[in-house]
N, C-alpha and C positions, 0 to 999 in steps of 0.2 A: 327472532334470531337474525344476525347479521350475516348473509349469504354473499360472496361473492366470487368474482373470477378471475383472479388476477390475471391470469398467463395462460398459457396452451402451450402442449409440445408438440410437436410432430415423432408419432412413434413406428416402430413397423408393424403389419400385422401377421395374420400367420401364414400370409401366403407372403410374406416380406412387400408387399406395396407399404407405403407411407401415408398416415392419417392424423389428424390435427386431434389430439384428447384434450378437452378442458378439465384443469382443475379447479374442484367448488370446493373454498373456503367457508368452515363457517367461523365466526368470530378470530379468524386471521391464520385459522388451521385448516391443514388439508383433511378435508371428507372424504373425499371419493374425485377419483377420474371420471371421466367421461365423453361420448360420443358425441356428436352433433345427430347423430342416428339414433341413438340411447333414450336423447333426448327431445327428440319428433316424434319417438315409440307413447312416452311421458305424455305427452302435448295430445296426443291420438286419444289415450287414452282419457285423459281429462275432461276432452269434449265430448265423450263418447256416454261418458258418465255423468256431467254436467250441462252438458250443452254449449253453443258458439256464443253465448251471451253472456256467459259467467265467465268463461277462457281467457285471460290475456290473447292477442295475439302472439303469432311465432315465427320467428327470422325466416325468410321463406330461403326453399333449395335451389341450387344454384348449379346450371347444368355444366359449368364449366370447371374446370380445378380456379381457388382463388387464390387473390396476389395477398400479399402480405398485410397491405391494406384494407381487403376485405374479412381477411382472417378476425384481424383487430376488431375492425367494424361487428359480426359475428359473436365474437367475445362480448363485446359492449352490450349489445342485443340482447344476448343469450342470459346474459346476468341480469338487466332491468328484468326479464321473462321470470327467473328462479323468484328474483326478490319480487314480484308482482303477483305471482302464486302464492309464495311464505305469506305476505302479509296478508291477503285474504283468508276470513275465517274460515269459511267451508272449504276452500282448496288444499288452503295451508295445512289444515285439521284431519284432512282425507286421508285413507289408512292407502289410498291408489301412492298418491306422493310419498309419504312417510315411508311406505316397502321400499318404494323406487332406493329410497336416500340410504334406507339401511343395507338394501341387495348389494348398492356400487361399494359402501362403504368398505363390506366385508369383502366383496370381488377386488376391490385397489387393495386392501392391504394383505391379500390374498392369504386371508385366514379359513381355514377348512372346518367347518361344520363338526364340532365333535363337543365330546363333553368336556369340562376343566370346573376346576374350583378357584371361585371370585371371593379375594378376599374384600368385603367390607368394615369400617371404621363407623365405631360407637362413639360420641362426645367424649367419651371417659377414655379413650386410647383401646378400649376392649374390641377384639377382631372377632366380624363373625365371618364362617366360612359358609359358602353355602355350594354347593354343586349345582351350576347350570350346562345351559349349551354354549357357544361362542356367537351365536346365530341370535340369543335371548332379547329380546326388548329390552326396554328400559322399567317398563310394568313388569315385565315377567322376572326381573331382576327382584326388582321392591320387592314384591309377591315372596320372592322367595325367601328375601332376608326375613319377613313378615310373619312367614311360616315358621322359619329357624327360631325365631324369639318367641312365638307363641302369641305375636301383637292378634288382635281381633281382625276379623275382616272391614268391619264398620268403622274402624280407626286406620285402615292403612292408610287412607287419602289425606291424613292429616300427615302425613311425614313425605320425604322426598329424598332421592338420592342426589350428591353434589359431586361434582369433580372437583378438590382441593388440591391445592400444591403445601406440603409439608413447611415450613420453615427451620431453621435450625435453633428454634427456643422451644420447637412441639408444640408450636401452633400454627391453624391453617387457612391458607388465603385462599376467598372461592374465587373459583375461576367460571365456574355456570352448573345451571340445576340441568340433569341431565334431562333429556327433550326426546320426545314420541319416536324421533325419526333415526335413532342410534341405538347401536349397541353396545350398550356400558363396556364389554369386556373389552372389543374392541377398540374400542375409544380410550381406555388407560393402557393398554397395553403399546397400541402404535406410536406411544408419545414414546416409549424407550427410557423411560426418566423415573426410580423408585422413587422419586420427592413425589410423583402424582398418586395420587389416591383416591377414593370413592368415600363418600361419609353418608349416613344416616343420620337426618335434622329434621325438625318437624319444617311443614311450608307454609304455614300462617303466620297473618299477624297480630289479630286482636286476642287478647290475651283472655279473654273473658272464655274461649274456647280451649284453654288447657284446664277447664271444667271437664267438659268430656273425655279430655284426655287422661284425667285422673281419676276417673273413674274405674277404669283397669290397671291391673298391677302394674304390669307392663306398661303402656303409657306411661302409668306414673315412674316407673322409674327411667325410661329415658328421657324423660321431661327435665325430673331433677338431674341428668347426668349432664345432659345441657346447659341447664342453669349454673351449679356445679364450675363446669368447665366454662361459660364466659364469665364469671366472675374471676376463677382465677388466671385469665388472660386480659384482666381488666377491659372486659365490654362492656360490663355492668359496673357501676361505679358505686363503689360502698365506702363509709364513713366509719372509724375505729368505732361508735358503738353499734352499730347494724355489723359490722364485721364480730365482734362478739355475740352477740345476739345470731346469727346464723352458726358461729360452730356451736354454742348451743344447742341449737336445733340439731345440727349436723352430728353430735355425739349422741345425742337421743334416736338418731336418725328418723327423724320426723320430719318426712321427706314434703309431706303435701305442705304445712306449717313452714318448712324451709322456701318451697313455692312462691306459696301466699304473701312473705314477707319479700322476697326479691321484684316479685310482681309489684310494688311500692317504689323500689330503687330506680335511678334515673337510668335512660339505657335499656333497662329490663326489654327483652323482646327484638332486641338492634340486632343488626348484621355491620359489623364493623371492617371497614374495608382497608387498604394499604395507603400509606400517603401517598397523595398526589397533585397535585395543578390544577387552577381554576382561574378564571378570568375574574371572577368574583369575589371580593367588591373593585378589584383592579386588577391586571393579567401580572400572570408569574405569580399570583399568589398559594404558596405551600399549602394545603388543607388536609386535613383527617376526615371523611366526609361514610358516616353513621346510616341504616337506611330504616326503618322501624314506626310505628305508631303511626301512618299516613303521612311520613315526610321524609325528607332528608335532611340532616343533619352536618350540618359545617363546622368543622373545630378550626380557623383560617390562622395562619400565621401569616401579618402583614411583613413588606417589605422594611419598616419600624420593628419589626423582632415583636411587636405587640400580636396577642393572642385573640380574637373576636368568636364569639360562636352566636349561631344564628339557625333558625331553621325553615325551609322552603315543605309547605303545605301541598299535598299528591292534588286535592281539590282546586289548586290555584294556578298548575300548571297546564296551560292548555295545549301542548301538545311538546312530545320531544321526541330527537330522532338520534340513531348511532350513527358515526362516519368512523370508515378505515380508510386507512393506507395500508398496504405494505410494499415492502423493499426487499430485494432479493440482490445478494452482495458475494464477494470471494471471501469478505471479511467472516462469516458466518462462521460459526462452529462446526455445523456439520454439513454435508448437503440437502439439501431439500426445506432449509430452515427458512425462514420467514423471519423479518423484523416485522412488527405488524406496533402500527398508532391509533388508539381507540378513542375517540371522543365522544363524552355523549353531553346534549346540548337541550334544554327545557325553556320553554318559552312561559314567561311565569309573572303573574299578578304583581306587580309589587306596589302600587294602589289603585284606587277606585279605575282612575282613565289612564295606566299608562302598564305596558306590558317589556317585559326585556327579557332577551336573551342571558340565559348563564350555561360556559360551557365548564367541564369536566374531562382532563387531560386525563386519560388509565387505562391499562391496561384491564380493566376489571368494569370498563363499560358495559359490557353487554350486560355483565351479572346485575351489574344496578339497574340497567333497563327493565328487565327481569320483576327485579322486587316491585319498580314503579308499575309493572301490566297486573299484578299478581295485587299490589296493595287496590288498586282502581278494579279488580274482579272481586274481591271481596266487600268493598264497599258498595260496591251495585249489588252484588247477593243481598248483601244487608238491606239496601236501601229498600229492594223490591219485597222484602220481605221471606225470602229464599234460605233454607237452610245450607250448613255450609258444609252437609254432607254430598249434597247434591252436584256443590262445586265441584266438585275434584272428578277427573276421568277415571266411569269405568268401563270394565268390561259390558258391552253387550250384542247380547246374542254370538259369542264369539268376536266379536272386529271393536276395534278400538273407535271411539270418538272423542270428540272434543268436548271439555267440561260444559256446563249450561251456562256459566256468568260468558266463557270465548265465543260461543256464540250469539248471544245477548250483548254483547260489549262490541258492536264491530265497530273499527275506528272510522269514523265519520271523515268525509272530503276535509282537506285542511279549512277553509274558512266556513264550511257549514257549522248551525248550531242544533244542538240535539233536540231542543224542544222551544218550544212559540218564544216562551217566558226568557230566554235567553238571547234573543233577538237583538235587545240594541249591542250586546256583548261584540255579537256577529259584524254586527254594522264595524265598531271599533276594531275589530279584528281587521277586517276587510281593510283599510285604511293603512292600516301599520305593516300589513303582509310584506310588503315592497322589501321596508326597511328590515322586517324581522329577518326576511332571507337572505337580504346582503350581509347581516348582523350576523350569522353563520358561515360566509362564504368561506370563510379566510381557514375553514376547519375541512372544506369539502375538502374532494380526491377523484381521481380521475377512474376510480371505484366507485363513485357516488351513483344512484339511482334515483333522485331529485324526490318528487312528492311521494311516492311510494313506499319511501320511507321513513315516513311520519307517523310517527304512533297518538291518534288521535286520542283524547279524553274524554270522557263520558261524564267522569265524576266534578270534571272542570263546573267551579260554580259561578266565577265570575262575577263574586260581590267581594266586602269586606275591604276597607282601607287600612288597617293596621301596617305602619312597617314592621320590614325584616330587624 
């Protein structure tokens, strides 16, 4: 996830002296306020529980009141420190961090601890209701839609709740899979906007695993509700006889058989995203960009009005990173709003000896970042031979942890290579680095937190000459 700080306010406190609160963005919204004290408490505890060796360092205190200059400097600090925790797996993963992030959330939007009912969203438009706290996790949420529907307990990790924005055709744009360190209710509610919503969708990709899925009733039919519903949002792309041949199915309601045949269709299994911008194969060019089957997906509209599609393979790209801006205006709608610019930027094979940069102008970065951690965790499951129940977080002994592929996956120093055999890869890496980071520059922001945030690749294989 993308963390950061844009700004600080000076607010009063309860004895009316004046204090500097940072506010943490994550993907270009506000999370939670906070202390410079709050977050020394954070820092205390981190080492306390990991040790001085695992800890980032922390903005040291500062006995004087400081000039505006150093305020800045602080913020800068203080954000490299946020994002330099998030990105490590044991820190990031830590249930110490994660309360931290959901206590301030719910103290800034200063929502009071009580019961309410969370409406969630099924593929099909069907609401389920379920009665939480306001306090709930993001598991304790799932959990409970899980229980309302009757899903098994051994299938919940195959689904995931999302934060969508509604469209006005009744289809939905995600906006990010909700994350350990939130809480759902709060987090739709604070945005103030009935277009935002929660969905229920499974979170895998390879498709061979809505085997297990259909095994139970339940699975199976949120499977096909899903399936179902991207078809007829054309995600899935079907030919007038496979469109006959499925309401066939569909009027016998023979749902697994309905499945079976779309699991065939192009698309089948995609996460289709909003149009956007890309530098690729030239800058300014319009794309539709798919994310599914270990890759992404490009549908590009050249400056020619000609149409190109092409697809960038999860195993070829050796590393990619998010960058924001945001911008805070009089022009805004409301106060407190944020223009916020997402980029995300993959560094990616495109033959044998030569590697380039392709960026991705959207509002909807992060969530692609997302799919690419998530497609390279399943594939290492796989690879190591790991089932893929095992992947998904759960409960134990009471306290949350991090799945087995995130901490097996940690992302490696940007020019290090995962294993021997990949060595000369490294070397060539090594070489190009220069060029690859000025190749991004033109994307940073003076939010940026430089190598820290790099989402390093595991699954990167670093053979195969095929072009794009």
């Amino acid at each position: 996830m993308h963390f950061s700080i844009p700004e600080t306010e000076t607010r009063a406190g309860d004895g009316g002296a004046a204090y500097v609160a940072y506010n943490i963005h994550v993907n270009g919204v506000l999370h939670c306020r906070v202390r410079y004290s709050q977050l020394l408490g954070l820092h205390e505890q981190l080492r306390k529980e990991y040790g001085t060796n695992v800890v980032p360092a922390f903005p040291p205190k500062k006995i004087f009141t400081l000039t505006p200059a150093e305020v800045e400097q602080r913020r800068e600090q203080l954000e490299k420190y946020m994002q330099a925790v998030r990105q490590d797996p044991t820190l990031g993963g830590s249930e110490t961090f994660n309360s931290f992030l959901r206590k301030a959330q719910q103290e800034t939007q200063q929502i009071p601890t009580e019961e309410v009912v969370l409406e969630v969203l099924l593929s099909n438009g069907q609401k389920v209701k379920v009665t939480i706290l306001t306090s709930d996790q993001t598991e304790d949420v799932l959990e409970a839609v899980a229980s309302k529907l009757d899903l098994p307990d051994d299938l919940v990790g195959y689904f995931s709740l999302f934060l969508v924005r509604e469209t006005k055709d009744g289809a939905f744009s995600f906006v990010r899979k909700l994350q350990e360190f939130e809480l759902p209710y709060v987090s739709v509610t604070s945005l103030h906007n009935p277009e935002f919503r929660i969905i229920l969708r499974k979170s895998y990709w390879d498709s061979s695993y809505d085997d297990d899925v259909m095994e139970h009733r339940v699975g199976l039919n949120l499977l096909y509700a899903q399936t179902v519903s991207d078809i007829e949002h054309g995600w899935i792309l079907v030919n007038k006889e496979q469109h006959r041949q499925l309401k066939s199915l569909q009027e016998k309601v023979s749902k697994k058989e309905f499945i079976r045949l779309a699991q065939t269709l192009k698309y089948y299994g995609y996460l289709k995203f909003d149009p956007c911008v890309t530098d690729f194969p030239e800058k300014g060019c319009h794309v539709v960009v798919s994310a599914g089957n270990n890759e992404l997906n490009f549908q590009v509209r050249l400056p020619s009005e000609q149409i190109k599609e092409g697809s960038f393979k999860v195993t070829r790209m050796r590393c990619w990173r998010v960058t924001s801006s945001v911008t805070w205006g009089r022009s805004q709608p409301s106060p407190g709003k944020s223009e916020v610019k997402l980029e995300l930027a993959f560094e990616y094979l495109m033959s044998k000896d030569r590697l380039q940069w392709v960026t991705i102008t959207s509002p909807q970065a992060i969530m692609l970042s997302i799919c690419l951690q998530s497609m390279v965790d399943e594939l290492m499951v796989k690879k190591s031979g790991g089932s893929i129940r095992k992947m998904f977080r759960r409960r134990a002994n009471g306290a949350l942890r991090r799945s087995d592929s995130q901490q097996a996956v940690k992302s490696p120093p940007l020019l290090d290579s995962p294993d021997a055999s990949r060595e000369p890869m490294a070397k060539l890496s090594s070489k190009l680095t220069s060029v690859s980071l000025r190749g991004i520059s033109h994307s940073s922001s003076a939010n940026d937190v430089g190598a820290n945030d790099f989402h390093g690749n595991y699954a990167f294989e670093g053979i195969g000459d095929e072009d794009l």
